[in-house]
N, C-alpha and C positions, 0 to 999 in steps of 0.2 A: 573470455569472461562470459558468466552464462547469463548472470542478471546486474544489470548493472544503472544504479538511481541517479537522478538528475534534476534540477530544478529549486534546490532549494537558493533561500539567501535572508535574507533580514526585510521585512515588510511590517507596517503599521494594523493597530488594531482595526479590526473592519476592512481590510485589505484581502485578494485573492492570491491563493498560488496556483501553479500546477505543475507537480510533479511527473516525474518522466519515468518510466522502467522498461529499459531496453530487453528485449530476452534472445537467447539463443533460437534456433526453429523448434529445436527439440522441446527447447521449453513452452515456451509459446504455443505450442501445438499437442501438448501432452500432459498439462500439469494445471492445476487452478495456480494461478496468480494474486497475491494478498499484499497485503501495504502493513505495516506494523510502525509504529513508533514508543522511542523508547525518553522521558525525559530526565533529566537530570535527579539521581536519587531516588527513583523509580521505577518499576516493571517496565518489560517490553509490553506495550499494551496492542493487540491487533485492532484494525481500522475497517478490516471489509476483504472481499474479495471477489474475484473475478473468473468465470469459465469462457475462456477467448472462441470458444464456438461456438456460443448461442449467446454469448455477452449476458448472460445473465449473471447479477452481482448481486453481495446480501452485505449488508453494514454491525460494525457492533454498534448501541447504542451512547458511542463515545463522538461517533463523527455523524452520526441519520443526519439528513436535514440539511446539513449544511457542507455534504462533501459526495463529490460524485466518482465511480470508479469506470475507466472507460475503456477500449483499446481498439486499436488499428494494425488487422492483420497485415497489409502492406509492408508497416514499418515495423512490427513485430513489438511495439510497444504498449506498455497499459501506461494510464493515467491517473492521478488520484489530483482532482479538482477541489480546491478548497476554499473554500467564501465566507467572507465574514470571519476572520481569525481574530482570536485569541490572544492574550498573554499565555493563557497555560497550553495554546498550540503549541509551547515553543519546546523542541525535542528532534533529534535526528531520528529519520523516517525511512523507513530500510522496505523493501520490496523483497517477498520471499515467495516460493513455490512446492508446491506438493501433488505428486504422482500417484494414480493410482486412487484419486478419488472424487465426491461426487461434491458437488457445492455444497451441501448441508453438511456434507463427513468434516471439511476443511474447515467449513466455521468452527466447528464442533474442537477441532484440534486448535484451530484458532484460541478459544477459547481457553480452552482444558491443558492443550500440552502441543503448545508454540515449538518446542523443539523436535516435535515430530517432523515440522515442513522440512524440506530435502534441501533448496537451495536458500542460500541467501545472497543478497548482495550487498553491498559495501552503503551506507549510511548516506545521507545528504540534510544540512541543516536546515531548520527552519528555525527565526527565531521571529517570535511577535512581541513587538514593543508598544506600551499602552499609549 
């Protein structure tokens, strides 16, 4: 498994989570790392991302403020911290990766054409109840 998400479950509104994204070495050492969530009857929406060697992260303006992207070479995971949720947080939140580019390139595909990133991993819920 190359990426692989964790963390979610059912939390109240004004409640925290934080999500888990395991990655392979290869990933984790070769590709920006991004968080996407997708809600029910809705686009997959991207959240941010992540360059695991200078940890530098950029947000879209769906999560700024109120969601932090993190990671620990160690355990070769990222984090996506999330505070003060939402009802309309509520959506499976997938971790994906893309090679071969620089933190503003990935936004950018983030953005524009989400199915350019290379890896995906398997979904984990969140749901926020008011």
């Amino acid at each position: 498994v190359q990426l692989q998400a964790s963390g979610g479950g059912s939390v109240r509104a004004g409640e925290s989570l934080r999500l888990a994204c395991v990655a392979s070495e290869i990933i984790f050492n070769d590709y920006i790392i991004a968080w996407f969530r997708q809600a029910p009857g809705k686009e997959r929406e991207g959240l941010g991302c992540i360059n695991t060697h200078d940890k530098r992260t950029d947000y879209t303006d769906s999560v700024k403020g109120r969601s932090t992207i993190s990671s620990d070479n160690n355990r070769k995971t990222v984090y996506l911290q999330m505070n003060n949720l939402r009802p309309d947080d509520t959506a499976v939140y997938y971790c994906a990766a893309v090679w071969a580019r620089t933190l503003p390139q990935a936004m950018g595909l983030m953005r524009n054409r989400p199915h350019d990133f290379d890896v995906w991993g398997q979904g984990t819920q969140v749901t926020v109840s008011s």
